[in-house]
N, C-alpha and C positions, 0 to 999 in steps of 0.2 A: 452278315448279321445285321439284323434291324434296331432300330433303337426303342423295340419293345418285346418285350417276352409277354407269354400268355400259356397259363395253365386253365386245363379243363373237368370235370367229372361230372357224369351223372349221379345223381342222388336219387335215391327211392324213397323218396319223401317228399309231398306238395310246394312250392313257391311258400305256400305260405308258413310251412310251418320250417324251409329256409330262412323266409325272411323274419321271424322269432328269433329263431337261431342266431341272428345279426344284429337286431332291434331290442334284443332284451342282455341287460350288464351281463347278469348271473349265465345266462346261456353262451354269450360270446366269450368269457373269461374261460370257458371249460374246453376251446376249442382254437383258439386265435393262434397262439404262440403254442409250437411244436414240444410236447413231454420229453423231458423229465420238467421244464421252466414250467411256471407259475405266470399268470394272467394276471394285471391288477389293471380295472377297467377305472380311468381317473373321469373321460369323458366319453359321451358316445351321442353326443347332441345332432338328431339322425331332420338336417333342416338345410340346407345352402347357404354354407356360414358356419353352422355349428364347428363344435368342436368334437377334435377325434383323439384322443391319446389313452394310452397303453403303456403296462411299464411290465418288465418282466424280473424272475430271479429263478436260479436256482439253487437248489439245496439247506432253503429252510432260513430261517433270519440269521441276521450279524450280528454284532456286538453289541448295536444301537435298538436293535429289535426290529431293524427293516431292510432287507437287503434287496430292494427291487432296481432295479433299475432301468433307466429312460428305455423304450422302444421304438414306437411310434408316436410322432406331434404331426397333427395337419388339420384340414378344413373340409366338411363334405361342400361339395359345388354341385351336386344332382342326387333327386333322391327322386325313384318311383317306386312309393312301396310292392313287393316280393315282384316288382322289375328288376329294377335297376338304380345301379348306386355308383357315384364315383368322389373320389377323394386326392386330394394332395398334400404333399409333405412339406412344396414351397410355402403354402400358407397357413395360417394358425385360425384359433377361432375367432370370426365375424372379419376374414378376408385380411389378417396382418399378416407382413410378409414375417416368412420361420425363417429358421437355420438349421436346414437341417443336415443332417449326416450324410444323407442321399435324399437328391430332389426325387420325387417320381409323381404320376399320376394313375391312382389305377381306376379305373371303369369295372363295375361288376354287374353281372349280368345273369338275372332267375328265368332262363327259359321253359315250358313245360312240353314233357317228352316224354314218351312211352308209361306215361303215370307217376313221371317223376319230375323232377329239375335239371337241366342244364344249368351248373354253375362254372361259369367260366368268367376269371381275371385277365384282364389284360393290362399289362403295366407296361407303363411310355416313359420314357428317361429323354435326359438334353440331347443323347445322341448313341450313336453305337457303342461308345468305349464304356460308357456308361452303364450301359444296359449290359455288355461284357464281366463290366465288374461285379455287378450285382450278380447276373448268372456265373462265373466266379465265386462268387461271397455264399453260392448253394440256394439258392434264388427257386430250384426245383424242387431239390429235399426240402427245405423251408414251405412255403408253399403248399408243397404236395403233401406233407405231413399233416399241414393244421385242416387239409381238403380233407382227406383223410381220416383225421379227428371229426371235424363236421359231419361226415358219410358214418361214421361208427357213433355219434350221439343219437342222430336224426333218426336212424335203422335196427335202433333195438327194438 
């Protein structure tokens, strides 16, 4: 095993309106984190630096009236719009180092193909045992679901 996993799909839907898909709160919160969870987009500062976080919940509020909790915290470090996008977890916004749950970097990538999009993630971890665990922790149902999700918003 390598010390990255990479999920793929075609989409029948432009780069561009991919990259909507990504670049806008309301449209990424309906698609990011796998159903039955809930999306709550805190940051999505789409810049080298910016900030990226995400918080999830499921099955409706607590007691306090917010049951979200933390998902993703990191930094983007490349943006081409409806190219290509990459992000990490070890950093926070404007390049402070996080703590995260799991380090990772993922690289995304809007190719176009047969009238559609090639989206494909490629996620890099410290090492094999790592990227193990993640793909463990469902790294492909996860993933493949919220691809998934995006493929059934983008193609109504």
């Amino acid at each position: 095993m390598s010390a990255d996993l990479m999920i793929s799909r075609l989409i029948k839907a432009p780069p561009a309106a991919v990259w909507q898909a990504w670049s806008d709160p309301h449209h990424f919160a309906q698609w990011w984190i796998p159903e039955p969870y809930e999306c709550k987009v805190i940051k999505l500062d789409l810049r080298p630096g910016g900030g990226f976080e995400t918080m999830m919940r499921e099955g409706g509020l607590d007691k306090n009236g917010d049951a979200f909790q933390p998902h993703v915290e990191g930094c983007f470090l490349e943006i081409q719009p409806e190219r290509k996008l990459s992000f990490t977890t070890s950093l926070v916004e404007d390049w402070r180092p996080g703590e995260p749950w799991l380090a990772l970097t993922a690289q995304i990538t809007f190719t176009p193909e047969d009238g559609g999009t090639r989206y494909t993630a490629r996620v890099l971890h410290r090492n094999e045992a790592e990227a193990r665990k993640h793909d463990e922790m469902g790294f492909y149902d996860g993933w493949g679901t919220a691809l998934a999700q995006l493929a059934r918003l983008l193609e109504k």
